[in-house]
Structure formats: C-alpha cells, structure tokens
TORNUNU-368660 format. One record per residue: chain; x, y, z of N, C-alpha, C in turn. Coordinates in steps of 0.2 Angstrom, whole numbers, always signed. Layout:
// TORNUNU-368660
+------+-------+-------+-------+-------+-------+-------+-------+-------+-------+
: unit :  n_px :  n_py :  n_pz : ca_px : ca_py : ca_pz :  c_px :  c_py :  c_pz :
+------+-------+-------+-------+-------+-------+-------+-------+-------+-------+
:    A :     X :     Y :     Z :     X :     Y :     Z :     X :     Y :     Z :
...
+------+-------+-------+-------+-------+-------+-------+-------+-------+-------+
This chain:
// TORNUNU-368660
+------+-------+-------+-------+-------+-------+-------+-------+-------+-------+
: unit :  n_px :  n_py :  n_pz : ca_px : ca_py : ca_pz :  c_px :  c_py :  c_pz :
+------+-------+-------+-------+-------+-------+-------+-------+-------+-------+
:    A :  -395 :    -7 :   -69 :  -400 :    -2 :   -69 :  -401 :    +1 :   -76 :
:    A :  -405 :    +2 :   -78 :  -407 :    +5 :   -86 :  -406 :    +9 :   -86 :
:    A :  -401 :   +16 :   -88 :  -401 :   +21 :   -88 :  -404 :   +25 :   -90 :
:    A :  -411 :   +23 :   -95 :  -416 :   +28 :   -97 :  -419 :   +28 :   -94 :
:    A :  -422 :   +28 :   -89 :  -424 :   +27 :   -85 :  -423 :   +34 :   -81 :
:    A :  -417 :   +32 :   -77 :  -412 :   +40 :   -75 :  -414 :   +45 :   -81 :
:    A :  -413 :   +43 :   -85 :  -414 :   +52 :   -89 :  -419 :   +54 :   -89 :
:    A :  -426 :   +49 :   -90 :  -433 :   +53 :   -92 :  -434 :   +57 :   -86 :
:    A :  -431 :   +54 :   -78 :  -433 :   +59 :   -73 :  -429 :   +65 :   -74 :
:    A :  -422 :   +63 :   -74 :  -416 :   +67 :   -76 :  -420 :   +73 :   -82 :
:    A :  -422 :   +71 :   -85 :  -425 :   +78 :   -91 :  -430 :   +78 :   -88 :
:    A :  -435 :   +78 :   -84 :  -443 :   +79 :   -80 :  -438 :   +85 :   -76 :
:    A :  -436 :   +84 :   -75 :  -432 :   +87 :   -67 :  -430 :   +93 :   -71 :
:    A :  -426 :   +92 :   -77 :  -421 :   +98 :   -78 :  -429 :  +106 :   -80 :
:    A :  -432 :  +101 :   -83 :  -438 :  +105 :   -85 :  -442 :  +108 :   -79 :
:    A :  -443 :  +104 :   -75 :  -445 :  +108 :   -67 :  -442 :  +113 :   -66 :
:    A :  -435 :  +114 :   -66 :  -431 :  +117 :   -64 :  -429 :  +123 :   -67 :
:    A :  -431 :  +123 :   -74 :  -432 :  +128 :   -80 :  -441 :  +133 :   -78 :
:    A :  -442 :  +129 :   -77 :  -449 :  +133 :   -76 :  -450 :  +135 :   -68 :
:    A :  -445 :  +133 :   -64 :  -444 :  +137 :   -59 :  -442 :  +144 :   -58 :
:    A :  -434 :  +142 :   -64 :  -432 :  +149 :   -66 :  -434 :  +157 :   -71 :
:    A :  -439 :  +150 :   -73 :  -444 :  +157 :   -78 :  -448 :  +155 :   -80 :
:    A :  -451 :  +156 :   -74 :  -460 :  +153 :   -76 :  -462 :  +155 :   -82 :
:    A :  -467 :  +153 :   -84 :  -470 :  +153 :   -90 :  -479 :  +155 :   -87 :
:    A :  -484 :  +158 :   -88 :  -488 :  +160 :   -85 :  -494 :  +155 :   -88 :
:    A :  -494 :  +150 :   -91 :  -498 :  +145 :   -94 :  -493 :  +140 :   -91 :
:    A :  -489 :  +139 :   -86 :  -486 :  +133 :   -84 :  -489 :  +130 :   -79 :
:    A :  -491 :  +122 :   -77 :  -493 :  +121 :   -71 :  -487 :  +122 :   -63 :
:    A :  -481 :  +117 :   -67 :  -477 :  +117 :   -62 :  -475 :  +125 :   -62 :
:    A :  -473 :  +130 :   -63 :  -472 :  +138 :   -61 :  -477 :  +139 :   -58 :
:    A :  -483 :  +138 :   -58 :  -490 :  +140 :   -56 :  -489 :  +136 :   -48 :
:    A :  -486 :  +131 :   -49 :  -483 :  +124 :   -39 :  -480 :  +127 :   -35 :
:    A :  -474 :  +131 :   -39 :  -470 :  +134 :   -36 :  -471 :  +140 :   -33 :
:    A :  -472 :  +145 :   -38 :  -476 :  +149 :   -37 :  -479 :  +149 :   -29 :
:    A :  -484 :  +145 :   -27 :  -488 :  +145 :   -22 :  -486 :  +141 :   -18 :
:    A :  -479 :  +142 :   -18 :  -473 :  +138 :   -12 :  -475 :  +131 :    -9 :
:    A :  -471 :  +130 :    -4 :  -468 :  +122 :    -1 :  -476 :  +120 :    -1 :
:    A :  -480 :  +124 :    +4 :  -487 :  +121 :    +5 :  -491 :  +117 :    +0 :
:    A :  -491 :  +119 :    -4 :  -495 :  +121 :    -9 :  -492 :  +112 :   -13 :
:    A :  -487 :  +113 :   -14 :  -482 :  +105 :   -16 :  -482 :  +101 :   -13 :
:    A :  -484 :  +102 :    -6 :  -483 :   +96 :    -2 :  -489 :   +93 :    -3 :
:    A :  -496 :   +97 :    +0 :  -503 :   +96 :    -2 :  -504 :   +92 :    -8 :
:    A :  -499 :   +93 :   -14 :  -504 :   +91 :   -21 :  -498 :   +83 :   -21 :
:    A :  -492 :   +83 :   -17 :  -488 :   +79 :   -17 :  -491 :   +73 :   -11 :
:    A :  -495 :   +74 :    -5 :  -498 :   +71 :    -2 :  -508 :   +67 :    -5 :
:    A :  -508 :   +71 :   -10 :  -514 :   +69 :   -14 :  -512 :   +64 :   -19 :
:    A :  -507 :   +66 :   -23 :  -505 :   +60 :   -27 :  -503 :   +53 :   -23 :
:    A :  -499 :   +54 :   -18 :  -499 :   +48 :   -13 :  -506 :   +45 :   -14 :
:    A :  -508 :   +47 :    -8 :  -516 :   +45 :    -8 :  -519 :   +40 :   -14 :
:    A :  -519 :   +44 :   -19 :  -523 :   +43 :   -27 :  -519 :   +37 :   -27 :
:    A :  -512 :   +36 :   -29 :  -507 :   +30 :   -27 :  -512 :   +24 :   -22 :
:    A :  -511 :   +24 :   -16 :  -513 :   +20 :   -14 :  -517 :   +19 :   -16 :
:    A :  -525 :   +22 :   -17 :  -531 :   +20 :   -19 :  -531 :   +17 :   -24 :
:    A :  -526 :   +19 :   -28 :  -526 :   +14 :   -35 :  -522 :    +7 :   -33 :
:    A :  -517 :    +8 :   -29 :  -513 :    +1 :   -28 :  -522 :    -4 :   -24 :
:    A :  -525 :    -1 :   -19 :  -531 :    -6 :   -18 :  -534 :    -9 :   -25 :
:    A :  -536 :    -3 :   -28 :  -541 :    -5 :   -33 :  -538 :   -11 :   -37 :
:    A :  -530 :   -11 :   -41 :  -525 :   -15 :   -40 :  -526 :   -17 :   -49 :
:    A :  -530 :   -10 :   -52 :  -532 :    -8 :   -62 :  -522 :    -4 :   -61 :
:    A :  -518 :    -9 :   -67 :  -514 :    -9 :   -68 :  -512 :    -3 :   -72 :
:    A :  -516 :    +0 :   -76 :  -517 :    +7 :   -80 :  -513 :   +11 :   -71 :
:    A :  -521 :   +11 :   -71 :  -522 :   +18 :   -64 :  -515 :   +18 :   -60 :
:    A :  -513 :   +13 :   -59 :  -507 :   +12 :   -55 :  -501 :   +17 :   -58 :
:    A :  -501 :   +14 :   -64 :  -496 :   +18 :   -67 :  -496 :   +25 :   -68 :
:    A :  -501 :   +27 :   -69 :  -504 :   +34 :   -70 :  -504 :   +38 :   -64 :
:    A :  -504 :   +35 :   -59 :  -502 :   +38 :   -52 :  -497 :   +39 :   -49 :
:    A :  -492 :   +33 :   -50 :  -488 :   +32 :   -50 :  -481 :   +38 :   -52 :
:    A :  -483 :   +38 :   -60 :  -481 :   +43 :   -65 :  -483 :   +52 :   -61 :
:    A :  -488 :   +52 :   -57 :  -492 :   +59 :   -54 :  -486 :   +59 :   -49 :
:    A :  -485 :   +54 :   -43 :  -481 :   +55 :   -39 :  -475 :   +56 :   -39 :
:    A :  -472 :   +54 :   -44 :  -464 :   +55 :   -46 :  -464 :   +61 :   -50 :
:    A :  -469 :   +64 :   -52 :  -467 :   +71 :   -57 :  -467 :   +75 :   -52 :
:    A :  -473 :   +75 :   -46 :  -471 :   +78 :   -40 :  -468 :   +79 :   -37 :
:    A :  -464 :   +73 :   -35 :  -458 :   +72 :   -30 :  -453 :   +77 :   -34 :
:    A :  -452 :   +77 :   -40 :  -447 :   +81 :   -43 :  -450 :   +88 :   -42 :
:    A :  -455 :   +88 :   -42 :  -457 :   +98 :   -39 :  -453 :   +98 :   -33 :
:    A :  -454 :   +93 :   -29 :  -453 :   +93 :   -21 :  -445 :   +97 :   -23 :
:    A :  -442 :   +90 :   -25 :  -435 :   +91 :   -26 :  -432 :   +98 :   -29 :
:    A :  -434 :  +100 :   -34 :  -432 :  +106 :   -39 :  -434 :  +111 :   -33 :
:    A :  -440 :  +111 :   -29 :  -441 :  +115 :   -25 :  -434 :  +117 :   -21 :
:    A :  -430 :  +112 :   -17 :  -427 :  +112 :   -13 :  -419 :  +111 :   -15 :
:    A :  -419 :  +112 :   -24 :  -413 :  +111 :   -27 :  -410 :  +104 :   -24 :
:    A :  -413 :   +99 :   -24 :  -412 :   +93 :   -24 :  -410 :   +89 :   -30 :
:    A :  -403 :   +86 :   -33 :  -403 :   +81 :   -41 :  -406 :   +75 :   -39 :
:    A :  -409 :   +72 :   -43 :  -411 :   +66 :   -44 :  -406 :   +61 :   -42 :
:    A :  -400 :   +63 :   -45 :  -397 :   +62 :   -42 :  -390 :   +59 :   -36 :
:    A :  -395 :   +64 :   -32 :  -394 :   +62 :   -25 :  -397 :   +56 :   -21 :
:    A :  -405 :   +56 :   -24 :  -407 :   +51 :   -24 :  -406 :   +43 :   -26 :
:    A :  -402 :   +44 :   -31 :  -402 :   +39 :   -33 :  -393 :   +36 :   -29 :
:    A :  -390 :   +39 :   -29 :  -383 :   +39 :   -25 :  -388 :   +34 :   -19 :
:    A :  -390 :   +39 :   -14 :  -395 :   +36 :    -9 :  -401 :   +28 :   -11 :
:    A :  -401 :   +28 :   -15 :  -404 :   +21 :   -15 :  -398 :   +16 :   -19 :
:    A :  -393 :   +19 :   -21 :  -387 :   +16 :   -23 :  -383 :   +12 :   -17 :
:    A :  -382 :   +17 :   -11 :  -380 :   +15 :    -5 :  -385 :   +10 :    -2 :
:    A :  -390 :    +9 :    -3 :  -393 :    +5 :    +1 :  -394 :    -1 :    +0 :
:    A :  -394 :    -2 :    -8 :  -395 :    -7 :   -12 :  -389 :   -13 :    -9 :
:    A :  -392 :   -20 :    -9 :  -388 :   -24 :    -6 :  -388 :   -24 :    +0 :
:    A :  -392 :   -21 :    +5 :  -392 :   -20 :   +13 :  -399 :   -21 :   +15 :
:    A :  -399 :   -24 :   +19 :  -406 :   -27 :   +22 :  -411 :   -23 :   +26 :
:    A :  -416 :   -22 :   +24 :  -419 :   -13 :   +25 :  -418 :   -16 :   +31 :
:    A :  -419 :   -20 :   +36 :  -419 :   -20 :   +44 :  -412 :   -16 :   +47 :
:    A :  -407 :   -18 :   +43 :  -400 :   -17 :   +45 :  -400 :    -8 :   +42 :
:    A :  -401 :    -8 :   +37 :  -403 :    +1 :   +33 :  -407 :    +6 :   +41 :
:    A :  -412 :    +5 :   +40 :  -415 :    +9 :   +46 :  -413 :    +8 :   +52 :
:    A :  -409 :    +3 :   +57 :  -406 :    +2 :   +61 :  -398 :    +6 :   +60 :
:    A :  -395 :    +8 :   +55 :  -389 :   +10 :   +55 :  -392 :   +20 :   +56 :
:    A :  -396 :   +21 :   +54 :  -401 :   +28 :   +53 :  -402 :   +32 :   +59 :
:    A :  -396 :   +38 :   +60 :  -397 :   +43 :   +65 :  -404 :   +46 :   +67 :
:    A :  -407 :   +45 :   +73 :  -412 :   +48 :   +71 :  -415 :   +54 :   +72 :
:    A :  -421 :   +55 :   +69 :  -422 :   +62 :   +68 :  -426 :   +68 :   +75 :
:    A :  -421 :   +72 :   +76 :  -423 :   +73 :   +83 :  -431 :   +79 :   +81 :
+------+-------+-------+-------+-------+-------+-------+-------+-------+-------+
C-alpha cells in the first residue's frame, strides 16, 4: 500500500478536525458541522449520487473529481463521529485477502 496515500487523508482528516474544534467563520467544513449529522449526511448522500452519475457518464476527470467530493465527506462524516481514518483502514486491512462472500457471511447482523 503507498503510504501517501494514508497521509493526504490522514492530513484532510486532521484539518477537519481542526475546524471542528474552531471554526473558522469563512470555513465550509465548520459551517457542516455546524449544522450537524443531518446536514452531512444529506451533502455526503449527494456526493454519492454525483459519484455514480459520473461512474455512468464513465468522463474519467468527473469521476475523480467526485470521487475526491466523497472522500473529503466521508472524513466530515468521520471527524463528525471522532472516527481515525484509521480505523478504517485497520478495517479493510482485516478484510483484505477474504472473500467478500465469506466477509459479509462472517458479519453480525444488524438488528
């Protein structure tokens, strides 16, 4: 795995987390937070969307460009919930090498 990779989120993250702690009043993310879960989730359910709409259109720009929209969200999501990056990554560390069939068959479910 290329470890710069882990950092750029790894430093996206720290900065979310920084502007969580003191907003800046010209910040977008402090201005996410600000207006709580809802509000994140909504703009993190739009970026999805734009994502796929771009994976159909299948313009390798847009793709990335969205792609990039939903991962800097996913980090509001996380920062939101004091979630490390990670933890995520330990989590697809565990999974790597495991056959998604055999991964969601081992998976408690959710009641």
């Amino acid at each position: 795995m290329n470890e710069s990779h882990d950092d750029i989120l790894q430093a996206v993250y720290q900065v979310v987390q920084e502007r969580k702690a003191v907003p800046a009043e010209n910040s977008y993310t402090a201005s996410l937070m600000a207006k709580g879960i809802d509000t994140i989730l909504k703009k993190l359910g739009e970026e999805a969307t734009e994502l796929v709409i771009a994976g159909k259109g299948g313009a390798r720009d847009e793709i990335v460009y969205e792609t990039a929209d939903l991962f800097f969200h996913t980090l509001v999501l996380l920062a939101h919930y004091d979630i490390s990056p990670d933890e995520i990554y330990a989590e697809l560390r565990r999974r790597f090498g495991i056959s998604g069939i055999a991964e969601k068959a081992s998976r408690v479910p959710l009641k």
